[in-house]
C-alpha positions in Angstrom: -24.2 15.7 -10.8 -20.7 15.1 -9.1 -21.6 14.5 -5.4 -19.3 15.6 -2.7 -18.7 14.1 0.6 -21.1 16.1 3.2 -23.6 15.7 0.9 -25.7 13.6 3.4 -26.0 10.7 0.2 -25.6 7.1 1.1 -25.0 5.9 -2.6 -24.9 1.8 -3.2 -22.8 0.3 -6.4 -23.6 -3.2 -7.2 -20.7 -4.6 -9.2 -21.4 -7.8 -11.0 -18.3 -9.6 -12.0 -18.0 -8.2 -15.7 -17.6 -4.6 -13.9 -15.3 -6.0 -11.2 -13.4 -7.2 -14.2 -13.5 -3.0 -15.8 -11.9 -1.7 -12.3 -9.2 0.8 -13.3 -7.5 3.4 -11.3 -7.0 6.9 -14.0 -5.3 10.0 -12.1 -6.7 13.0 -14.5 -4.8 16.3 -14.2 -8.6 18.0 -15.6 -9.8 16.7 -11.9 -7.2 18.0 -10.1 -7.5 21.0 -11.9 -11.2 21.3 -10.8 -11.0 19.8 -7.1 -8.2 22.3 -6.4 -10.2 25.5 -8.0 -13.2 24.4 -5.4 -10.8 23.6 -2.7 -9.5 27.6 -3.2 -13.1 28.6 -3.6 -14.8 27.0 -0.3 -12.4 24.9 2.1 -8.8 26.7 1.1 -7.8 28.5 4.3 -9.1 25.0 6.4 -7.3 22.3 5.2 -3.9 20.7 4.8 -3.8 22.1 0.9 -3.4 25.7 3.2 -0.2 26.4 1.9 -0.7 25.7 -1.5 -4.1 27.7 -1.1 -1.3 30.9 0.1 0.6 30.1 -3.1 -1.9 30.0 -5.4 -3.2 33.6 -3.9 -0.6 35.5 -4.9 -0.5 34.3 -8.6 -4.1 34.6 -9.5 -5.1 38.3 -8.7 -5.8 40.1 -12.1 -6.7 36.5 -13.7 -10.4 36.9 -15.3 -11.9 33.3 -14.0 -15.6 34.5 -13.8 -16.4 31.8 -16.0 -14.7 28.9 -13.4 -16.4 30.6 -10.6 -19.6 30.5 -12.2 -19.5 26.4 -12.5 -17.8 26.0 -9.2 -20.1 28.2 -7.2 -21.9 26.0 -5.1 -20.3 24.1 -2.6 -21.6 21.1 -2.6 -22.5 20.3 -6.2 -20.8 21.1 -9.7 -21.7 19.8 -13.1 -20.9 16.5 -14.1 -19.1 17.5 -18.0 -16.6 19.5 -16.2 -15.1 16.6 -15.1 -16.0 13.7 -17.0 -14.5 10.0 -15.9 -10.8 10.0 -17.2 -10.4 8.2 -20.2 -7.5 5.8 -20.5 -6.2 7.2 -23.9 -5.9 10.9 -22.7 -2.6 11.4 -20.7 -1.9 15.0 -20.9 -4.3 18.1 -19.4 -4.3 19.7 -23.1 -6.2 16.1 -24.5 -8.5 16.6 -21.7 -9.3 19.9 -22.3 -10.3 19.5 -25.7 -12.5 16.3 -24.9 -14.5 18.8 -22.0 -14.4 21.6 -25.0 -16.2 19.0 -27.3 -19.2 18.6 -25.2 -22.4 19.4 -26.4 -23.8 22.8 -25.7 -27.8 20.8 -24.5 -25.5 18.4 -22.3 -24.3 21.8 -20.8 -28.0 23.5 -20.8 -29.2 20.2 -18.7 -26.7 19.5 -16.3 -26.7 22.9 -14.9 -30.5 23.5 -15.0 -30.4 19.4 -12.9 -27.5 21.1 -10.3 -29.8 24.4 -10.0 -32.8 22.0 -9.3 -31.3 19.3 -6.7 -29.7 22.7 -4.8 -32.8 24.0 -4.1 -34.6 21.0 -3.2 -31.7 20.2 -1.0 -30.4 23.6 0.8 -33.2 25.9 -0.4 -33.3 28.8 -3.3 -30.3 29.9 -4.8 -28.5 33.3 -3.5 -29.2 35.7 -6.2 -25.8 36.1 -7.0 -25.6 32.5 -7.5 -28.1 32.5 -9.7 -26.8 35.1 -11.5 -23.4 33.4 -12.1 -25.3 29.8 -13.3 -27.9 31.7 -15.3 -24.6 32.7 -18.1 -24.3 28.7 -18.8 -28.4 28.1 -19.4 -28.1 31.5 -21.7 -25.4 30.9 -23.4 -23.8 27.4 -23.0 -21.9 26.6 -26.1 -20.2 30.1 -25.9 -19.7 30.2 -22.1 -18.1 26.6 -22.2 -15.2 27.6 -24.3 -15.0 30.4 -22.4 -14.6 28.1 -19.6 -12.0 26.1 -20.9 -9.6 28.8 -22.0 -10.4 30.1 -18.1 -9.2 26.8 -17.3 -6.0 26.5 -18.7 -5.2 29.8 -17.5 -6.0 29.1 -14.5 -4.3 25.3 -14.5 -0.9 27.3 -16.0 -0.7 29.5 -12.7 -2.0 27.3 -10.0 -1.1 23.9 -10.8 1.6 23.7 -13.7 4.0 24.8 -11.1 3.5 22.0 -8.6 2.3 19.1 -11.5 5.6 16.9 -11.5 5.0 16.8 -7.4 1.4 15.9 -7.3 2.1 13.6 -10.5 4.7 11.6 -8.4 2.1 11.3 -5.5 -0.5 10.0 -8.3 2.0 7.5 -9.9 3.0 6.1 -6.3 -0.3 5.9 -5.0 -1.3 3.4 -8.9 1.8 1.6 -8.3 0.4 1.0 -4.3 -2.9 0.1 -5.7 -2.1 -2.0 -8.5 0.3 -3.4 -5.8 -3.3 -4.4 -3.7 -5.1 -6.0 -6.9 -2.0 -7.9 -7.6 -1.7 -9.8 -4.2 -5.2 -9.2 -2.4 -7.5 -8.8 -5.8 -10.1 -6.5 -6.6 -11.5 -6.5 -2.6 -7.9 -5.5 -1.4 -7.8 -2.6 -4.4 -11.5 -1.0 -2.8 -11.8 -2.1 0.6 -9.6 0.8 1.9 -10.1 3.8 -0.8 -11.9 6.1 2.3 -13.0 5.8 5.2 -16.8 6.2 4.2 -16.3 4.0 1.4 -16.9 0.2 1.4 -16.7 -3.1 -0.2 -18.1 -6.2 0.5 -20.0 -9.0 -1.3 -19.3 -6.6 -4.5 -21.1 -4.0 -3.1 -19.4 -0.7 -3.0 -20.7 1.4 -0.6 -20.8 5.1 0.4 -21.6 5.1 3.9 -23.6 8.4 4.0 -27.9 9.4 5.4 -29.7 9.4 1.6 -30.0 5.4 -0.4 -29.2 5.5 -4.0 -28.2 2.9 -5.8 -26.4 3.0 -9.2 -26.2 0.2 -11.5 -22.6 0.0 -13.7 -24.7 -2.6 -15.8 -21.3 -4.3 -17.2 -19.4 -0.5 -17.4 -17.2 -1.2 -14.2 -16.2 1.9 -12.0 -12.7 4.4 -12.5 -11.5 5.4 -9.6 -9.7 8.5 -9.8 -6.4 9.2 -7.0 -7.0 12.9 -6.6 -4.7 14.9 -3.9 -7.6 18.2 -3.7 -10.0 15.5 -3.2 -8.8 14.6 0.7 -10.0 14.3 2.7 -13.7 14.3 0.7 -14.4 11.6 -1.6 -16.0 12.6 -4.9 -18.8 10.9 -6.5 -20.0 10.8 -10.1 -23.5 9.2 -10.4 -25.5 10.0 -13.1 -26.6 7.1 -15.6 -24.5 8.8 -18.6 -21.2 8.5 -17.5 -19.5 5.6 -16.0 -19.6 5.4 -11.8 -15.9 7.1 -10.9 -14.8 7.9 -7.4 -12.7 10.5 -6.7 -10.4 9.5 -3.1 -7.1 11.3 -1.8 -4.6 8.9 -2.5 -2.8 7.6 0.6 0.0 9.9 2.6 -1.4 13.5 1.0 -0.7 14.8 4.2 3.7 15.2 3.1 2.5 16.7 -0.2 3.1 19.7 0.9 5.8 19.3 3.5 9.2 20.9 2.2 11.4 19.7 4.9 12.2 16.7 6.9 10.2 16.3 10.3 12.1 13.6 11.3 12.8 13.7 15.3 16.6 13.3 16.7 17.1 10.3 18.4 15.7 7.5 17.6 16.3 3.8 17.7 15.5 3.9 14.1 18.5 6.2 13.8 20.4 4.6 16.1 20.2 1.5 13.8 20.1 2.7 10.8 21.6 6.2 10.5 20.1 9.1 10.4 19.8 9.7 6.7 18.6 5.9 5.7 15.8 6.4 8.9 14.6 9.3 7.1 14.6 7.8 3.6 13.0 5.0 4.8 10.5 6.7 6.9 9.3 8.4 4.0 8.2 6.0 1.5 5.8 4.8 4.0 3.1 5.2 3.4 3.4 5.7 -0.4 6.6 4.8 -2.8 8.7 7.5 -3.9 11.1 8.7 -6.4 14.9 10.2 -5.4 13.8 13.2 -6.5 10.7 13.6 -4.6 12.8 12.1 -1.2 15.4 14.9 -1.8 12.8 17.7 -1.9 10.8 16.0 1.0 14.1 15.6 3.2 16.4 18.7 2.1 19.3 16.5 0.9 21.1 16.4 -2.5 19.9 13.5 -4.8 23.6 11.9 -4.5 22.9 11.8 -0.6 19.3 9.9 -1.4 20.6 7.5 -4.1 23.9 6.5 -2.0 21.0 6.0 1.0 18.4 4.0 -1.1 21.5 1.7 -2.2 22.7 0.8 1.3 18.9 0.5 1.9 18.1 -2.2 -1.6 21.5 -3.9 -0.6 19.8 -4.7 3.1 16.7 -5.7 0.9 14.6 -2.9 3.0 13.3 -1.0 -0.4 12.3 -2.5 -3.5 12.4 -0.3 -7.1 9.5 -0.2 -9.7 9.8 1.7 -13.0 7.2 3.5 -13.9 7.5 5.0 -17.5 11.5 7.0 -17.0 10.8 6.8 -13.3 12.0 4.5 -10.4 9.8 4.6 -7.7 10.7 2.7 -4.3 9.1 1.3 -1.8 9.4 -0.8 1.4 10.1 -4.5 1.2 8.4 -7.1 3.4 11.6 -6.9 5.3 11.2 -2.9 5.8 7.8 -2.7 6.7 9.1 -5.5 9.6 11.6 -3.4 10.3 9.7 -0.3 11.4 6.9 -2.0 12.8 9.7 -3.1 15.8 10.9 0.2 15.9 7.4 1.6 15.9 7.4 4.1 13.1 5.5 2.0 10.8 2.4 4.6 10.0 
């Protein structure tokens, strides 16, 4: 089953050099779907995703999800089909849906009778209520799975439709940074700084936790899934059916959520620079960004953020990158230098 961190699992990947060669990075909108339902569920009012967690609040009172809960109700664990590894041909939430509606109803009757098992033997018997809730997907799983997905898209349309083109910017620039990584450092600059309880060395992938397991790709490589309601836990899949993906919050999460500028009056940077470039160029560290997503971020009209990232690309402090209809930038060699004398390099 999908393993959370604070499990108390140390979990070992041996990656020969075909799987090093099947590495791929594959933001899923189905995972953050999921991650952000258990996020509300267990950890909402405690983390940085608190506002968003407020948001969502408001919007879902009168929604039937009993079917959602019902998967999602233990906190540590949830079944492994409802969020299979992303596949590289499926680009929209819709595609994914149907692929999680197409799973068989025995795959369904096993997986939750395996996550009913390994929460007992690790945290004792189930609540009753919990049992209650997992018992409707060992009763009746074919009908209580497409239940489950028309809960989900309900669910996905009021929570997370509404915020999608901001978390999908965050997902694009946080690919672009790692692809960025495999380009100049290779595959041990792509994985050696995913999490802090995650390591690589000697193509060994390592979740640094109290339990040894050790799962063998056997040639199938590893996806590694950028996933915003995953920070700051890293997300495990395991099980020998489905290729080993890792779930990590991609790099600068933290602003996701951040409306305004916090940038502080007064400083050399601005002094230098201006105020309005300083902010722009404070803010694609550490992740690229669109104009767009700056103008939101900083309050000021796209014209303002365009006429800054010019000035900025003409001083060779910001580089572009398409992506798709999208320009993302992101700090130069030159930039990076830049705030690292100033000091605001993050």
């Amino acid at each position: 089953m999908l393993l959370v961190e604070g499990c108390t699992v140390m979990i070992t990947i041996p990656l020969s050099t075909e799987d090093l060669t099947k590495v791929r990075v594959a933001p899923s909108p189905l995972w953050e779907t999921v991650t952000s339902f258990r996020v509300l569920l267990h950890y909402g009012r405690d983390t940085m995703h608190a506002p968003w967690a407020t948001r969502a609040r408001r919007v879902l009172p009168g929604t039937d999800l009993s079917r959602l809960l019902a998967a999602m109700c233990l906190e540590k664990h949830c079944p492994d089909f409802l969020s299979p590894p992303p596949d590289a041909s499926i680009v929209g939430f819709e595609e994914e849906l149907e692929r999680l509606r197409a799973t068989p109803p025995e795959v369904v009757h096993t997986e939750v009778q395996m996550l009913v098992q390994a929460q007992k033997e690790q945290f004792g018997p189930l609540s009753p209520e919990k049992a209650r809730l997992l018992e409707i997907f060992l009763s009746e799983p074919e009908g209580s799975l497409k239940r489950l997905v028309d809960t989900l898209r309900r669910y996905h349309d009021l929570a997370i439709a509404p915020y999608w083109s901001r978390i999908q910017e965050h997902l694009e620039a946080d690919t672009i940074k790692r692809g960025q990584a495999l380009a100049i450092g290779g595959v041990e600059a792509l994985l050696s700084n995913l999490h802090p309880k995650v390591n690589y060395s000697g193509g060994v992938l390592e979740l640094d936790k109290t339990y040894e397991a050790v799962v063998e790709p056997e040639g199938r490589g590893i996806t590694l899934v950028p996933c915003v309601f995953a920070w700051p836990r890293v997300d495990v899949l395991v099980q020998p059916g489905y290729q080993p993906t890792l779930a990590y919050g991609p790099r600068g999460v933290a602003n996701l959520w951040i409306s305004s500028s916090s940038v502080s009056n007064g400083t050399a940077l601005e002094a230098a620079l201006g105020a309005g470039r300083a902010s722009v160029l404070k803010r694609l560290t550490p992740m690229p960004s669109t104009t767009t997503e700056l103008s939101n971020q900083l309050r000021l009209r796209p014209a303002a953020v365009s006429a800054h990232l010019s000035r900025l690309r003409a001083a060779q402090l910001v580089e572009p990158h398409r992506s798709g209809r999208k320009v993302f930038y992101r700090l130069s060699g030159p930039g990076e230098v830049l705030l690292g004398i100033f000091g605001e390099l993050e």
